[in-house]
N, C-alpha and C positions, 0 to 999 in steps of 0.2 A: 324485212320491213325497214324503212327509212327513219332515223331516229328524228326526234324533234327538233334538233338542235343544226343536223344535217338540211332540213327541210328549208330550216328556218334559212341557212346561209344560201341556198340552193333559190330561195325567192329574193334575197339580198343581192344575190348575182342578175337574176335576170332582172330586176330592178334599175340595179346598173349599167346593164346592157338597154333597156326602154330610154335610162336618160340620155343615154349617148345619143342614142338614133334622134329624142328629142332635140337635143343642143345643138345638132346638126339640120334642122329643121329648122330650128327659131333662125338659125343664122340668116335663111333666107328673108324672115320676118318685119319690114320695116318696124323700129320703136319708138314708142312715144316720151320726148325729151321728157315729160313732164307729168310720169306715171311714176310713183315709186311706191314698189314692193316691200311690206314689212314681214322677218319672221323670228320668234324669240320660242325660249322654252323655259317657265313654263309659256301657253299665245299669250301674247300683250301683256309683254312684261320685260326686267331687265335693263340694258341701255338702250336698245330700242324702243320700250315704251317713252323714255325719256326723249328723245332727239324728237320722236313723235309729238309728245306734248309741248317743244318747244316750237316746232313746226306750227303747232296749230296757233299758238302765242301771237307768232310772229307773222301770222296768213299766208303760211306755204300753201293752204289748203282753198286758196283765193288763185294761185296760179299752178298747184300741180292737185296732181289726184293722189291720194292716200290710202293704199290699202291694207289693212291687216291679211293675213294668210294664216288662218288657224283651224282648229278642228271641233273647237264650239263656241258658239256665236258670242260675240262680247259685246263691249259700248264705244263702235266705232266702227267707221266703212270698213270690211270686212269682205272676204271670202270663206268658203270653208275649203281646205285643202283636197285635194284631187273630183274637183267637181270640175262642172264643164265652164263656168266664169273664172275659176281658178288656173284651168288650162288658157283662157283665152289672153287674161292678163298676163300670165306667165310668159307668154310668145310676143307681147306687147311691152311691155315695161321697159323702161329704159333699166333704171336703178333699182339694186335689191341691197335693202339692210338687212343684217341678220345680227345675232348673235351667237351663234353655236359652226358655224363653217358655211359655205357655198352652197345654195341647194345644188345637187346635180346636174338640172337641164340646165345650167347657165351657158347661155351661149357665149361668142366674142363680140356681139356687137352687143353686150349688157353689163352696163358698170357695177361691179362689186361691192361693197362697203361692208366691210366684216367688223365688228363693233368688238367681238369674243366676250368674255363672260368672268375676268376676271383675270388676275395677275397671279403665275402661277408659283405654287412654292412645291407641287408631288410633280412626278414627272409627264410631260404632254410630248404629244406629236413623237418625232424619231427617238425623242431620248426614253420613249415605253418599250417597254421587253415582256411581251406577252406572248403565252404559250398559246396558240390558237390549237382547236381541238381537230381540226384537219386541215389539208391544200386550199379548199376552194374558204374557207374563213378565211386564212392569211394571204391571199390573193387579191380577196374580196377588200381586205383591211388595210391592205399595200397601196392597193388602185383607188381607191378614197382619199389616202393623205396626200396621195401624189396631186388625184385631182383639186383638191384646194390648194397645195403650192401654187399648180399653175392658173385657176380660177380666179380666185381671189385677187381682185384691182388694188384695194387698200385695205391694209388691217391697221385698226385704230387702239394705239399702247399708252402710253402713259410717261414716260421717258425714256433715255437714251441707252440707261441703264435696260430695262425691257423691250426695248428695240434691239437690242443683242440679243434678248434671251429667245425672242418669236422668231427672228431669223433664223437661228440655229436650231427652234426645237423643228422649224415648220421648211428650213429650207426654203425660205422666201426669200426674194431679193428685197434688202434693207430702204430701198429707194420707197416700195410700197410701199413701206411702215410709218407711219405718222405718228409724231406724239403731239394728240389732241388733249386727251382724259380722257376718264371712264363719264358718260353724261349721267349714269347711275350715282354716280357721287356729286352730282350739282345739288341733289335733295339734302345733302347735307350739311348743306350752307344755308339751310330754312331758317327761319328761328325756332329754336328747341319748342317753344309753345306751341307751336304748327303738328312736330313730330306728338308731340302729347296729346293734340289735340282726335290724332289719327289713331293712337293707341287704346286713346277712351274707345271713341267710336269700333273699333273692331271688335275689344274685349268687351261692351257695351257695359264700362264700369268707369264714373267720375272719379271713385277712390285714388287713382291707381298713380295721381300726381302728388299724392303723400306718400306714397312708397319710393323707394330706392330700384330702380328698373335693372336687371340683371337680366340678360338676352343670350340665348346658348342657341348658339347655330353650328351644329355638327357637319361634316362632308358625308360625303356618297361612298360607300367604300361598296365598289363593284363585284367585288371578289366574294360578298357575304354580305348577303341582304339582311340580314338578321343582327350585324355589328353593332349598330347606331341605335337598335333596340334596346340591345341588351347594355348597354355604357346608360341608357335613358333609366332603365328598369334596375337597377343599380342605385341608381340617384334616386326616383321615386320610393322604391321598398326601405330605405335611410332613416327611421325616426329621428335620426338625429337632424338631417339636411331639412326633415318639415320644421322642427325645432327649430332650428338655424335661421330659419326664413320668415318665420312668425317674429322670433325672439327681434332681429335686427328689419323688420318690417319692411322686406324685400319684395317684389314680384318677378319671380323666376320663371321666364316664359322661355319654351323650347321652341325653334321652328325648322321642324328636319326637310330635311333635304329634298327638293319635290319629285325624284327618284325611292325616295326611300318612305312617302308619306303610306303608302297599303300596309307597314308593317308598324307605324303605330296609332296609338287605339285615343280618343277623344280623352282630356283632362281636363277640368275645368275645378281647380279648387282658389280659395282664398289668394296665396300665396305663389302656387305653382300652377302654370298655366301653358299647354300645349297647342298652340296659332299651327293651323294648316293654311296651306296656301289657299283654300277655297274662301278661307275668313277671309286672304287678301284680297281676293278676287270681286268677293261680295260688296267690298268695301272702296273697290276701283283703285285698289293700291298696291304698292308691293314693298317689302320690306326696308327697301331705303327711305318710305318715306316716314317710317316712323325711329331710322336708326340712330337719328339726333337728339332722342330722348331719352338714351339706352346710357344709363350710370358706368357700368363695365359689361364687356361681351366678356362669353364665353365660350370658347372654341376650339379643333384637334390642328386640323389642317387645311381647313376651308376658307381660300382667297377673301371673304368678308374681313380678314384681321386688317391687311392690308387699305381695305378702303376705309377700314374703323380710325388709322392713325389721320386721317385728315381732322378728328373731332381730338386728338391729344389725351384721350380717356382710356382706364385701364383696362389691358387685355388679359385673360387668363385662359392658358393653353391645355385643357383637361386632357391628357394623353392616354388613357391604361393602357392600347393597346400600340404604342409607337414602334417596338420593334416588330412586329404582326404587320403594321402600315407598311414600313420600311419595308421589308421583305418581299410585300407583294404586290405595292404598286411606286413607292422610293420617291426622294424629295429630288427635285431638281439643286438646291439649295442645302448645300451641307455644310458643316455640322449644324442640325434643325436649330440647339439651342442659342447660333448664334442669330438665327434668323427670326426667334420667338421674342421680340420685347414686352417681357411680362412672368407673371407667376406662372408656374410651371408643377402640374395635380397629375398622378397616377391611378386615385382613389377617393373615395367620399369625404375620408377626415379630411386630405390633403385637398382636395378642392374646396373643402371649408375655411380650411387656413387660408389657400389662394383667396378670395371671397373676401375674407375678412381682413387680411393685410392689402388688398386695394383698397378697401372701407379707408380705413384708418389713415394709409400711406399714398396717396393715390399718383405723387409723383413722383414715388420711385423709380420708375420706370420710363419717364418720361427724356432722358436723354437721349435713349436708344431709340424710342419709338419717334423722338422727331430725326434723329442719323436716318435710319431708315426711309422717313417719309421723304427725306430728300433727295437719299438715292431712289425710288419706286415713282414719286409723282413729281412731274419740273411743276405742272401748276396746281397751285393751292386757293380756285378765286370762283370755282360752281360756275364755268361760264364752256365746261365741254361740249354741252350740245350744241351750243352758237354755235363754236368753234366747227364741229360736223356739218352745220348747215351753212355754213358757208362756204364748204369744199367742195357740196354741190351746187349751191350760186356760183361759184366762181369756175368750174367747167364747161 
């Protein structure tokens, strides 16, 4: 019998083999200048939702067509993926945004614009060293990264400094690489009342602008679906962290990773408060646009730190399981602590202390996290998505 794991790479392949034969079909395809393809994960959301909302700002949608591509209906022109309007636009489209890589059938007469998803600090593209569990996964895994190298028209980084790092992780030529910004961090250049105002609304509590907002947004650790629970359920079982949260009248809202949201369970107390991505969804938002209201993050290794240092506010890096991370999926960026600006937690008390010395101290850390910002982002002015949308005006 065929394991499942077998199956699964066995349909991943022939998958790969359908899109080829399609990219060589679209080629024949005449395309429409002034169709363009959206796709993010979670649908409609990301730096994609952003460049989109600028688009409509500005009346791209008065001269090209806008389509989302997802897999359930949202609030905006839309397909649903592998339907038969999906396929048709797919063969028509001039331009495709994404955030996560190329889809497959991209043909050569269809411009690329790869947005990515964040600036990385664990390891991406050729610098991962994974054990695939047979031939046809690491084949399978091989002929994907290859095919975004050579798919991908433009990937959109953030400076010169990360224009280095994408070329080498992805083996791209540096010419593609643009340093536009992330248009996911144009949201946080709001004014903070904006982001408050989105936070009410989602948690559907007024209180919550007398509180001290504290935001922990965990990474995905692929290796162990069950990691980001247990670091979660750690913190929850604490009397002391409820303590902690009451006493210093914090709102300690968790928002795991939307890879990782089936393995934890609804929270809703005074104090600590667990945001799924569906709240975002509901609320037509996604979590940058309430991140300008957030007091200090709290975070392992999840690229959010990075886009946090444009607001100059304290980071705190909850670690317990770093050399566990380290091990099995490893930092691009070594040694971590020189790349962490901020308080630095292995455990409950220890993330209490971190917590409570940004209270008190909040720019301590403030040297290194603007060093930082300067090597990671050239612009610091919310004006990314123009910037995007002018690079398809001007082709």
């Amino acid at each position: 019998m065929i394991s499942h794991s077998l199956a699964h790479d066995i349909r991943s392949l022939a998958y790969d083999i359908a899109a080829l034969f399609f990219s060589a079909l679209s080629r024949l395809v005449p395309k429409d200048a002034h169709k363009i393809m959206f796709f993010s994960v979670p649908d409609y959301s990301d730096n994609a939702k952003y460049v989109y909302d600028k688009m409509l700002e500005s009346g791209f949608d008065k001269t090209h067509q806008l389509i989302w591509c997802v897999y359930s209906p949202v609030h905006a022109n839309h397909v649903i993926r592998r339907s038969w309007s999906y396929i048709y636009h797919a063969l028509t489209a001039k331009y495709i945004i994404s955030t996560h890589g190329t889809p497959a059938w991209k043909s050569k007469n269809q411009v690329s614009i790869d947005l990515w998803h964040g600036l990385p600090l664990k390891r991406i593209g050729y610098f991962t060293s994974i054990n695939y569990p047979n031939t046809i996964a690491r084949l399978s895994a091989a002929y994907r990264l290859q095919r975004f190298t050579n798919s991908v028209d433009y990937l959109i980084t953030t400076s010169e400094f990360e224009r280095l790092v994408f070329s080498s992780a992805f083996l791209i030529d540096p010419r593609k690489i643009l340093v536009l910004g992330q248009p996911r961090c144009d949201a946080l250049y709001e004014p903070r009342d904006s982001g408050m105002n989105v936070l009410c609304r989602i948690l559907g509590k007024n209180d919550t602008v007398d509180k001290r907002v504290v935001l922990y947004l965990p990474t995905y650790r692929e290796y162990d679906a069950g990691a980001s629970r247990r670091v979660l359920e750690e913190i929850l079982a604490s009397e002391e962290f409820h303590g902690f949260t009451k006493d210093e009248n914090l709102l300690f809202i968790c928002k795991p990773h939307p890879h990782d949201e089936d393995v934890f369970q609804a929270y809703n107390g005074e104090h600590i408060r667990i945001l799924l991505n569906d709240d975002l969804q509901k609320a037509d938002s996604t979590i940058y646009d309430l991140l300008n209201a957030v007091d200090i993050l709290v975070t392992d290794y999840s690229s959010v730190y990075f886009d946090f240092l444009h607001l100059n506010r304290p980071i705190v890096f909850h670690v317990p399981d770093i050399e566990e991370y380290r091990m099995q999926r490893g930092f691009i960026h070594e040694p971590f602590h020189d790349w962490a600006p901020g308080e630095i937690s292995t455990n409950v008390d220890e993330l209490i202390e971190a917590i409570t010395s940004s209270l008190t101290n909040p720019d301590r850390w403030e040297p290194e996290r603007i060093r930082l910002r300067r090597l990671v982002f050239r612009y610091a002015d919310g004006l990314a998505s123009e910037r995007v949308c002018r690079l398809i005006e001007q082709r």
